[in-house]
C-alpha positions as CSV (number, residue, x, y, z in Angstrom):
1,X,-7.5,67.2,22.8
2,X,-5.9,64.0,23.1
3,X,-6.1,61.8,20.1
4,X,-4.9,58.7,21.9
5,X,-7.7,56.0,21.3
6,X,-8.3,57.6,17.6
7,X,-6.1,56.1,14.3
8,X,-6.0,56.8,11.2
9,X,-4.4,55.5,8.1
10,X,-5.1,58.3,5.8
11,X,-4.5,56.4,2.1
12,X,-8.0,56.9,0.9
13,X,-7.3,56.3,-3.1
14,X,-4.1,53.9,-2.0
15,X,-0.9,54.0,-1.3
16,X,1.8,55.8,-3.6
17,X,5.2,55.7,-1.3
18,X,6.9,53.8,-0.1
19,X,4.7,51.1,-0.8
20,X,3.2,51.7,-4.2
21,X,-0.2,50.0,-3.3
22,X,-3.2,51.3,-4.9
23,X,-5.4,48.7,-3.3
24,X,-4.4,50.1,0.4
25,X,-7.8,51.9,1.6
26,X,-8.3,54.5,4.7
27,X,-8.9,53.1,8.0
28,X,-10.6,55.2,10.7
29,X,-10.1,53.4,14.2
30,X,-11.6,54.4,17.4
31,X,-14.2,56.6,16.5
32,X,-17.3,57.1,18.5
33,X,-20.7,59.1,17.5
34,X,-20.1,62.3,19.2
35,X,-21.0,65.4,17.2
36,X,-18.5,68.0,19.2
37,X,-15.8,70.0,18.6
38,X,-13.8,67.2,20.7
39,X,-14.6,64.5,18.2
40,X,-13.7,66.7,15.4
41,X,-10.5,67.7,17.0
42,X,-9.5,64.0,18.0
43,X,-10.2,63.1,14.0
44,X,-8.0,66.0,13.0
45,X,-5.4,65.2,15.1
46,X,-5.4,61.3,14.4
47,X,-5.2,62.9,10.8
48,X,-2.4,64.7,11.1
49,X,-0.8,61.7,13.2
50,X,-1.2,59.6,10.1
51,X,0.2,61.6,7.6
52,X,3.0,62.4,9.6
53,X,3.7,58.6,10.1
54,X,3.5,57.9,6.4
55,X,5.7,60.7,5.4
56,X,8.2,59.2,8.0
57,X,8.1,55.8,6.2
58,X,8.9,57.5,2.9
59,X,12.1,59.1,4.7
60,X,13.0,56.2,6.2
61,X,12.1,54.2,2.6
62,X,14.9,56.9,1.6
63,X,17.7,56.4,3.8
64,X,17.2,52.9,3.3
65,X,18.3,53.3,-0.4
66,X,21.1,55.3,0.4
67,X,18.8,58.5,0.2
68,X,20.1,61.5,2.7
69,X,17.3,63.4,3.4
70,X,18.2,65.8,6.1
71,X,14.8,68.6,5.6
72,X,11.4,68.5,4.5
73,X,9.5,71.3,3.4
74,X,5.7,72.3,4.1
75,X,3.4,74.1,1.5
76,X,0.3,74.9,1.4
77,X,-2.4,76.5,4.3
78,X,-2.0,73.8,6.7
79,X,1.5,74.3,6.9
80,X,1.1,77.8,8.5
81,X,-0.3,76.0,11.7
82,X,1.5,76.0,14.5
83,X,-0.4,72.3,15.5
84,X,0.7,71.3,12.0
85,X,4.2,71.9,12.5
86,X,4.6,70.7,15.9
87,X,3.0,67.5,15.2
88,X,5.3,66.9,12.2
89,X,8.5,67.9,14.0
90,X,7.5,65.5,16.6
91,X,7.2,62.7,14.7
């Protein structure tokens, strides 16, 4: 489920760290018009991708002030995936 030729920028209503831009909109890249669980898997993953990017801009936003932030902690349902976790960590 490779998600290599699929991006995504996931700040549909803007932007709120590190950049505080609420005029920032989503951006989908690379998509094609398959209706498979392979499309659908490459979108999730590209997902995931992007949010783990942004969050690693707001640590590095942090240690850039002077911030030590050594741990970050997932909530919610999505954080009990396995996918979910390893993608973050990896990042």
């Amino acid at each position: 489920m490779p998600a290599r030729s699929v991006h995504v920028l996931p700040d549909v209503l803007g932007n709120r760290s590190p950049f505080a831009d609420p005029d920032i909109r989503a951006v989908f890249s690379g998509l094609r018009l398959g209706a498979d669980l392979d499309s659908l898997e490459r979108i999730y993953v590209a997902g995931l991708c992007g949010l783990g990017y942004g969050a690693t801009e707001v640590v590095g936003a942090l240690r850039h002030a002077g911030n030590a932030c050594e741990l970050l902690v997932g909530s919610g349902g999505a954080a009990r995936s396995p996918l979910v976790r390893q993608i973050m960590a990896a990042l």
